[in-house]
N, C-alpha and C positions, 0 to 999 in steps of 0.2 A: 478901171479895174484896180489897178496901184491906191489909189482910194480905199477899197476895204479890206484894212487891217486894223478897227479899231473891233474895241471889246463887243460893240452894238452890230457887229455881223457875225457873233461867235468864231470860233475856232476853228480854222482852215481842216483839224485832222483832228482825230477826238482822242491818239494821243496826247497831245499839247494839254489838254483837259489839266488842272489840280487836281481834281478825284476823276478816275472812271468808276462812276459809278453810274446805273441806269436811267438815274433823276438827271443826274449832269448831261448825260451824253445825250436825251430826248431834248432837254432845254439846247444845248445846243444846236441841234437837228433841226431844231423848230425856228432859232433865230437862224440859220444858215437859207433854210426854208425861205420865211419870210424877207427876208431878202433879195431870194431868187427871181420871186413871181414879183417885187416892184419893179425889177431889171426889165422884166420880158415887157411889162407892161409899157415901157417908156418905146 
């Protein structure tokens, strides 16, 4: 877990965001996402 904190598993909190804005915050959603589901899978 101490593992992702780089840029390629998005933003822990979608304040952290540069912009909140709605593009930002779904792209990050999406990489936090896909992230989740290769975890489970292993």
């Amino acid at each position: 877990m101490e593992d992702e904190e780089g840029p390629e598993y998005g933003k822990p909190d979608f304040v952290l965001l540069d912009q909140v804005t709605m593009e930002d915050f779904m792209r990050n959603l999406q990489l936090r996402g896909e992230w989740g589901r290769e975890d489970r899978s292993q």
